[in-house]
PDB file as gemmi writes it, atoms N, CA and C in Angstrom:
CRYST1    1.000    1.000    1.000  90.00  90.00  90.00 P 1                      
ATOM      1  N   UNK A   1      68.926 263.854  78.120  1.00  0.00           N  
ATOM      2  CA  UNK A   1      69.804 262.772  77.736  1.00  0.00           C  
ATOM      3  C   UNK A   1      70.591 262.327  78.974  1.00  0.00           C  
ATOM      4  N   UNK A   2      70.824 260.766  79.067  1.00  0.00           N  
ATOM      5  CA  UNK A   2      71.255 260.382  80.419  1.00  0.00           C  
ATOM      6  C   UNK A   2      73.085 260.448  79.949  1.00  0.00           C  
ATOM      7  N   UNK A   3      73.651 260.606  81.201  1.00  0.00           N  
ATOM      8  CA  UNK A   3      74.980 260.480  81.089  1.00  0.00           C  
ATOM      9  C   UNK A   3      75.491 258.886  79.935  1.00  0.00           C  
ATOM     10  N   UNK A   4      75.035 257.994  80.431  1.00  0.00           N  
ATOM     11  CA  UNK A   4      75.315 256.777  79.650  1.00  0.00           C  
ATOM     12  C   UNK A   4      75.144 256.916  78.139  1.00  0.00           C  
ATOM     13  N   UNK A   5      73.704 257.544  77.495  1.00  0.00           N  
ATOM     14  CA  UNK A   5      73.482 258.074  76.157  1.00  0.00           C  
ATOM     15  C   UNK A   5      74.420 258.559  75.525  1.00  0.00           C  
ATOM     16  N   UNK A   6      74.619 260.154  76.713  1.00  0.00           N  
ATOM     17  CA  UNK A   6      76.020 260.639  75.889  1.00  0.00           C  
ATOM     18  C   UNK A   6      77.287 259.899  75.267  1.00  0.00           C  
ATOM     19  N   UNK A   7      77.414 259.137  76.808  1.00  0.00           N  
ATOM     20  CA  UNK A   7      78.951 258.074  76.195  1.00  0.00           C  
ATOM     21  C   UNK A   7      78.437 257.595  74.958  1.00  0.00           C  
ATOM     22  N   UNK A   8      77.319 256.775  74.411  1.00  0.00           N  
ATOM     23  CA  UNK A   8      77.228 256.168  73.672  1.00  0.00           C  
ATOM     24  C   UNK A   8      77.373 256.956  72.293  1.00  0.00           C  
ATOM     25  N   UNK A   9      76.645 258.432  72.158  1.00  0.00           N  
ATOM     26  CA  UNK A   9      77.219 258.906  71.153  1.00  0.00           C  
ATOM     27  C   UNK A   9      78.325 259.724  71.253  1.00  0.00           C  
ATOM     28  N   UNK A  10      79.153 260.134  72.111  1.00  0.00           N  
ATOM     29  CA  UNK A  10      80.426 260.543  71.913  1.00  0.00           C  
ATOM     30  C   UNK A  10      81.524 259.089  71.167  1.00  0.00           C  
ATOM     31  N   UNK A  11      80.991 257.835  71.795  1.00  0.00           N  
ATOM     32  CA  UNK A  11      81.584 256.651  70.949  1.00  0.00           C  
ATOM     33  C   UNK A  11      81.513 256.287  69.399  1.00  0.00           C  
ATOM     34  N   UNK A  12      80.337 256.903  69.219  1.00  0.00           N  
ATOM     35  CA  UNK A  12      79.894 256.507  68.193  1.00  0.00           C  
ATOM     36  C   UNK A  12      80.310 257.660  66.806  1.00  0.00           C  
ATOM     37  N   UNK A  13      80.742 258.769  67.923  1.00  0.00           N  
ATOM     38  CA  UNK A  13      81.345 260.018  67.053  1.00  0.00           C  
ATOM     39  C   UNK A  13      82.671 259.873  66.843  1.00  0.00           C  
ATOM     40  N   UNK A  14      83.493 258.957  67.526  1.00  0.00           N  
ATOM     41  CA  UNK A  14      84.788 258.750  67.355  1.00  0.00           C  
ATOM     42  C   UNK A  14      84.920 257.512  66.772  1.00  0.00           C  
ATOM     43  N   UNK A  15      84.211 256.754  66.349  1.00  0.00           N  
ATOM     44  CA  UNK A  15      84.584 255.800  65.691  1.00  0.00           C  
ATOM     45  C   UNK A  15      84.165 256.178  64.125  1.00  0.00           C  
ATOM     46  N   UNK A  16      82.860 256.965  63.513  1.00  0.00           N  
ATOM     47  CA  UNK A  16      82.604 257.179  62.544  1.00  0.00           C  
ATOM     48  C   UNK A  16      82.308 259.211  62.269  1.00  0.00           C  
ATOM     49  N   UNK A  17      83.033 259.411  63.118  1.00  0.00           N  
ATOM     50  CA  UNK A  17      83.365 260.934  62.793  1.00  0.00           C  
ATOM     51  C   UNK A  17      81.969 261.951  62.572  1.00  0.00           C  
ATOM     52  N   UNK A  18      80.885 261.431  61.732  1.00  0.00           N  
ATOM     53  CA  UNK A  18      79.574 261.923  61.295  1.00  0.00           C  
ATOM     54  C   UNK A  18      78.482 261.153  61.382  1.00  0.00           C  
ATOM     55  N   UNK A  19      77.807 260.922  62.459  1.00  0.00           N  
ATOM     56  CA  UNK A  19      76.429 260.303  62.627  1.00  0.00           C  
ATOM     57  C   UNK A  19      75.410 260.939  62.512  1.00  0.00           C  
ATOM     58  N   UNK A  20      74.414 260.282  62.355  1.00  0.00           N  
ATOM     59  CA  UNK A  20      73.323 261.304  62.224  1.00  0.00           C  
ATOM     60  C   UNK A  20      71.909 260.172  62.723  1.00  0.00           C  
ATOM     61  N   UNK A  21      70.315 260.747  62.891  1.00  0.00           N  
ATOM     62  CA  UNK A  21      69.508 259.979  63.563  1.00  0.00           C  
ATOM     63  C   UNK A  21      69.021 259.059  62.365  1.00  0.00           C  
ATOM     64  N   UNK A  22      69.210 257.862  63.114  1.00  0.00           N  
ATOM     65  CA  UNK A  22      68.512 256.547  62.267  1.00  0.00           C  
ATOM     66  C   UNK A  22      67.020 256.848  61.854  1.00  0.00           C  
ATOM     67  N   UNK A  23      66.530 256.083  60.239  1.00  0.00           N  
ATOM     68  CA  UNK A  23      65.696 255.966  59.704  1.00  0.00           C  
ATOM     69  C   UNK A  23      64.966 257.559  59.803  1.00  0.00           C  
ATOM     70  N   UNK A  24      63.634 257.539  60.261  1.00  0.00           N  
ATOM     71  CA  UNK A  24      63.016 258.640  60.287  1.00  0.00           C  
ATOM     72  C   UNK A  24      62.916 259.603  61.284  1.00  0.00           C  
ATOM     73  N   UNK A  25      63.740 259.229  62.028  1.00  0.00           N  
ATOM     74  CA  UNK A  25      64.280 259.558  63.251  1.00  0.00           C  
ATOM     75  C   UNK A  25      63.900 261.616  62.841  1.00  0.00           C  
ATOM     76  N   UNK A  26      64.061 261.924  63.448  1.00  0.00           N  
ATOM     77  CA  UNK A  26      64.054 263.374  63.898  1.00  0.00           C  
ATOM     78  C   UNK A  26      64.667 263.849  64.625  1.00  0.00           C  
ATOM     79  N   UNK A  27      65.760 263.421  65.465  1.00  0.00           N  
ATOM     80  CA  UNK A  27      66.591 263.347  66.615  1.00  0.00           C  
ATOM     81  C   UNK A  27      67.204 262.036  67.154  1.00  0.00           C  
ATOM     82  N   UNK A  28      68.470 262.619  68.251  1.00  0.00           N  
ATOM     83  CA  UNK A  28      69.049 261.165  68.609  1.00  0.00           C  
ATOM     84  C   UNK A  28      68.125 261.007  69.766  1.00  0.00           C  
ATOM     85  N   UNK A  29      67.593 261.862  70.256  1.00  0.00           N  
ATOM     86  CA  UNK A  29      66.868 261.590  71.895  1.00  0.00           C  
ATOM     87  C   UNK A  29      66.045 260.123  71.704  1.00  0.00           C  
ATOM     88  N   UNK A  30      65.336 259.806  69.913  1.00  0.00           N  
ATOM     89  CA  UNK A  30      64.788 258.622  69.734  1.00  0.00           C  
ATOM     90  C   UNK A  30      65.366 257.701  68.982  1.00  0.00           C  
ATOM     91  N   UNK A  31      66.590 257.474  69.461  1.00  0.00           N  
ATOM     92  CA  UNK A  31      67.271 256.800  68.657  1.00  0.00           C  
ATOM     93  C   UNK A  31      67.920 256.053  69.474  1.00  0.00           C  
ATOM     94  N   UNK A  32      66.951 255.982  70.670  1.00  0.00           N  
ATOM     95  CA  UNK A  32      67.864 255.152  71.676  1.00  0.00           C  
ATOM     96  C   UNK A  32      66.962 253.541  72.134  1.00  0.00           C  
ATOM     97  N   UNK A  33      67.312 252.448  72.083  1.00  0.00           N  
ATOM     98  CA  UNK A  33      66.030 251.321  73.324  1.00  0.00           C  
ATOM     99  C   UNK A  33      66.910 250.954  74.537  1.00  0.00           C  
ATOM    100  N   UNK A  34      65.983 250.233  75.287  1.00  0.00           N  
ATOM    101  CA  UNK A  34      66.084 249.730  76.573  1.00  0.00           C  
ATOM    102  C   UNK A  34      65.730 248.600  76.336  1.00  0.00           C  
ATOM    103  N   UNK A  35      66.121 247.409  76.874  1.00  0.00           N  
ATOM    104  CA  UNK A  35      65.970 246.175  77.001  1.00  0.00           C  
ATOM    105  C   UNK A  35      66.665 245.447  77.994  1.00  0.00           C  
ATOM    106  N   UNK A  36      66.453 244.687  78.858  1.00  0.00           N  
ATOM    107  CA  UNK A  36      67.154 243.686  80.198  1.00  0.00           C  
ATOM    108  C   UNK A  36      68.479 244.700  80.795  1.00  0.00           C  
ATOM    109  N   UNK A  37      68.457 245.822  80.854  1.00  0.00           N  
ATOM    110  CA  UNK A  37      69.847 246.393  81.802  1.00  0.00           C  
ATOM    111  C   UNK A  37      70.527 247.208  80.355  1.00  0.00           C  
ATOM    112  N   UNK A  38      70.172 246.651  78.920  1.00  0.00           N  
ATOM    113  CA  UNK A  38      71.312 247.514  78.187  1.00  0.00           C  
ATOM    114  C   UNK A  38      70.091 248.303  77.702  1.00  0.00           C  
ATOM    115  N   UNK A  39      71.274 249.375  77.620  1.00  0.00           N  
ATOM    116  CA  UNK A  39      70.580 250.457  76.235  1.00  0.00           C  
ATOM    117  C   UNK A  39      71.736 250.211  75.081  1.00  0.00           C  
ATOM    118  N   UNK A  40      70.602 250.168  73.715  1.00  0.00           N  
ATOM    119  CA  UNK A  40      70.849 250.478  72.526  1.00  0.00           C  
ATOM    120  C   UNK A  40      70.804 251.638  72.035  1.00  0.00           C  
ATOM    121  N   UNK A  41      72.123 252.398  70.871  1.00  0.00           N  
ATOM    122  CA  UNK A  41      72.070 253.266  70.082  1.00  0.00           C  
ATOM    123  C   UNK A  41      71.972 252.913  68.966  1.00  0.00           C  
ATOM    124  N   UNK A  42      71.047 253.300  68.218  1.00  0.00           N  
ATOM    125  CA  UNK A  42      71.069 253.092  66.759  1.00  0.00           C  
ATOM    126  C   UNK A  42      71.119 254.564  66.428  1.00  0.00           C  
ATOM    127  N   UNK A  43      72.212 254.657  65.382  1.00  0.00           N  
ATOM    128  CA  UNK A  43      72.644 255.540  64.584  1.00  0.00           C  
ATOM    129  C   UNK A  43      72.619 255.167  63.130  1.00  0.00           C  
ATOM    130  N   UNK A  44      72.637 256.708  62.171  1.00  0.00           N  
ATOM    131  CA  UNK A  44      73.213 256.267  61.076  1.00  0.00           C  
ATOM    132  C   UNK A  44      74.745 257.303  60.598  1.00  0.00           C  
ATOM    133  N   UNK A  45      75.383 256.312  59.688  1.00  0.00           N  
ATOM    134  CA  UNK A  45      76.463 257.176  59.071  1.00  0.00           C  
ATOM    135  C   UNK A  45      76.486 257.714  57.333  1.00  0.00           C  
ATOM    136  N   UNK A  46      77.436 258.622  57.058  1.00  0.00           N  
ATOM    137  CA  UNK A  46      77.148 259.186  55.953  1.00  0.00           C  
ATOM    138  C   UNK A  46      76.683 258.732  54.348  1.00  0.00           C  
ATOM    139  N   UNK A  47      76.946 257.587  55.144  1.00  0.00           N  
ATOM    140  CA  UNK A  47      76.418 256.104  53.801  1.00  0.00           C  
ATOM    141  C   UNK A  47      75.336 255.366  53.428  1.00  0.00           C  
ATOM    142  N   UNK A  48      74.681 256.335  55.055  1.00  0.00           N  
ATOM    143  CA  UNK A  48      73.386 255.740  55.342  1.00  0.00           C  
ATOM    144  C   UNK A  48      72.861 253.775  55.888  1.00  0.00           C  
ATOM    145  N   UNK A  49      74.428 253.906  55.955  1.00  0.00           N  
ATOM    146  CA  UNK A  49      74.059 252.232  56.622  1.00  0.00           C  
ATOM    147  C   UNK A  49      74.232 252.521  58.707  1.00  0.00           C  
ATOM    148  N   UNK A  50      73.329 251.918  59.021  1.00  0.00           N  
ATOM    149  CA  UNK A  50      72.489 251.906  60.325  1.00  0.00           C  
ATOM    150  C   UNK A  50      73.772 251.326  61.158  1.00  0.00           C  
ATOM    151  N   UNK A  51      73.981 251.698  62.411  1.00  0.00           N  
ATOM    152  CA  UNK A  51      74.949 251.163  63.238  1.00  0.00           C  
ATOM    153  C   UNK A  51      74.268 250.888  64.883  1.00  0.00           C  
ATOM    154  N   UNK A  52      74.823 249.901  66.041  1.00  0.00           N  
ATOM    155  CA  UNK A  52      74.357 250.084  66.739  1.00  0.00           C  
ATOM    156  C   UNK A  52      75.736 249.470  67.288  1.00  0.00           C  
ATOM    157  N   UNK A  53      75.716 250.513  68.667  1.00  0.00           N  
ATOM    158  CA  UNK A  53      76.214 250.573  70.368  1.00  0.00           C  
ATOM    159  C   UNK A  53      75.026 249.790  71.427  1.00  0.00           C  
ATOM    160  N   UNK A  54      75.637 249.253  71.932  1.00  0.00           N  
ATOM    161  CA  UNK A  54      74.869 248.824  73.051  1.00  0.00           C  
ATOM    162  C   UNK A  54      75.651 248.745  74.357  1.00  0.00           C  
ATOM    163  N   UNK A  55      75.348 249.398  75.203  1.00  0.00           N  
ATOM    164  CA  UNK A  55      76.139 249.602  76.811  1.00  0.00           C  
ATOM    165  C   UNK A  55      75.290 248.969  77.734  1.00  0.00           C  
ATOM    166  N   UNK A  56      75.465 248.066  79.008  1.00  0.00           N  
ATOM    167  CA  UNK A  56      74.619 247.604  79.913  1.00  0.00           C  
ATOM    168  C   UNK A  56      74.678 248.793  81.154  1.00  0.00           C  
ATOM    169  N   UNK A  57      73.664 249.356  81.830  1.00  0.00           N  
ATOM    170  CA  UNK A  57      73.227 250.166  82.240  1.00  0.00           C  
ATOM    171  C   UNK A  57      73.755 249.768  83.658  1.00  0.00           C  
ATOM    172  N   UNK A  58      74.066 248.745  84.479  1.00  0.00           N  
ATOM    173  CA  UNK A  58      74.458 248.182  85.603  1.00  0.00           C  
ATOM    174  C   UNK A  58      76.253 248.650  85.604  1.00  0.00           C  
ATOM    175  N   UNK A  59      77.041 248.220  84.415  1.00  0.00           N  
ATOM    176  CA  UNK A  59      78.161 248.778  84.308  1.00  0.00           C  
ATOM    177  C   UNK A  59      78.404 250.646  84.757  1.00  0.00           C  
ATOM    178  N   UNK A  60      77.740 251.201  84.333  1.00  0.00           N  
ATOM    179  CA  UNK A  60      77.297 252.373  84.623  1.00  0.00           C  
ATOM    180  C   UNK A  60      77.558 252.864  85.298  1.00  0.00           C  
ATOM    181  N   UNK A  61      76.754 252.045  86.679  1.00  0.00           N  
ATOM    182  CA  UNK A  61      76.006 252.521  87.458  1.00  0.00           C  
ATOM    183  C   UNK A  61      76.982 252.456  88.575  1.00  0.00           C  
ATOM    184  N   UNK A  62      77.952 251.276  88.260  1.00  0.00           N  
ATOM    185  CA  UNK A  62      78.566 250.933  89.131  1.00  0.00           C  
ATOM    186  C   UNK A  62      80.106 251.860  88.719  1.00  0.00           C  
ATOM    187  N   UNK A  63      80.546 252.044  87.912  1.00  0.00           N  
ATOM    188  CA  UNK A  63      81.246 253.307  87.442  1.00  0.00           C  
ATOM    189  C   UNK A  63      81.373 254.767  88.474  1.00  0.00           C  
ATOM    190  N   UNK A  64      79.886 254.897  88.576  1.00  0.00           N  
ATOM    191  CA  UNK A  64      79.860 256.096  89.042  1.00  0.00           C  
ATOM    192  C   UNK A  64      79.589 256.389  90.627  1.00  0.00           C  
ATOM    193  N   UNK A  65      80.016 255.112  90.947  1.00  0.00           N  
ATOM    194  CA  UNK A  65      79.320 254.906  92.682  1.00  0.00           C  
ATOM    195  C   UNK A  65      80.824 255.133  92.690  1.00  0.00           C  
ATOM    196  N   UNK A  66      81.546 256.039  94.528  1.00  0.00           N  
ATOM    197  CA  UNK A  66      82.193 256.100  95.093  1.00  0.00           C  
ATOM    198  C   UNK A  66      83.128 254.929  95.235  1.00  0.00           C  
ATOM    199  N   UNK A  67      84.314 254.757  95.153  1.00  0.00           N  
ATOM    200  CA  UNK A  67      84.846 253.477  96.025  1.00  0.00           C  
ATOM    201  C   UNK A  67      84.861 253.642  97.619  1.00  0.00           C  
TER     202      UNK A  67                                                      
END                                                                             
């Protein structure tokens, strides 16, 4: 799991306390996409309605570079 992933579900644990892996998921490791610079999280919560995070991967990146 990449550092950015994590943020996304440590976010996603503080906003809805109990997530768990979307649809037939088997894990969060596939519960993640890539598309143009962002990654998507799709999660689900205890209600079973589907949620998604999306972080751009450039923000990141640039986060973690030295000043």
């Amino acid at each position: 799991m990449t550092t950015l992933e994590a943020k996304l579900m440590d976010q996603a644990t503080a906003i809805h306390d109990r997530i768990f892996p979307c649809s037939s998921r088997n894990g969060f490791e596939h519960c993640f996409t890539r598309d143009e610079g962002k990654v998507c999280f799709w999660y689900n919560t205890e209600d079973q309605s589907t949620h998604l995070l999306v972080a751009d991967e450039l923000d990141m990146i640039e986060q973690m570079m030295p000043n």
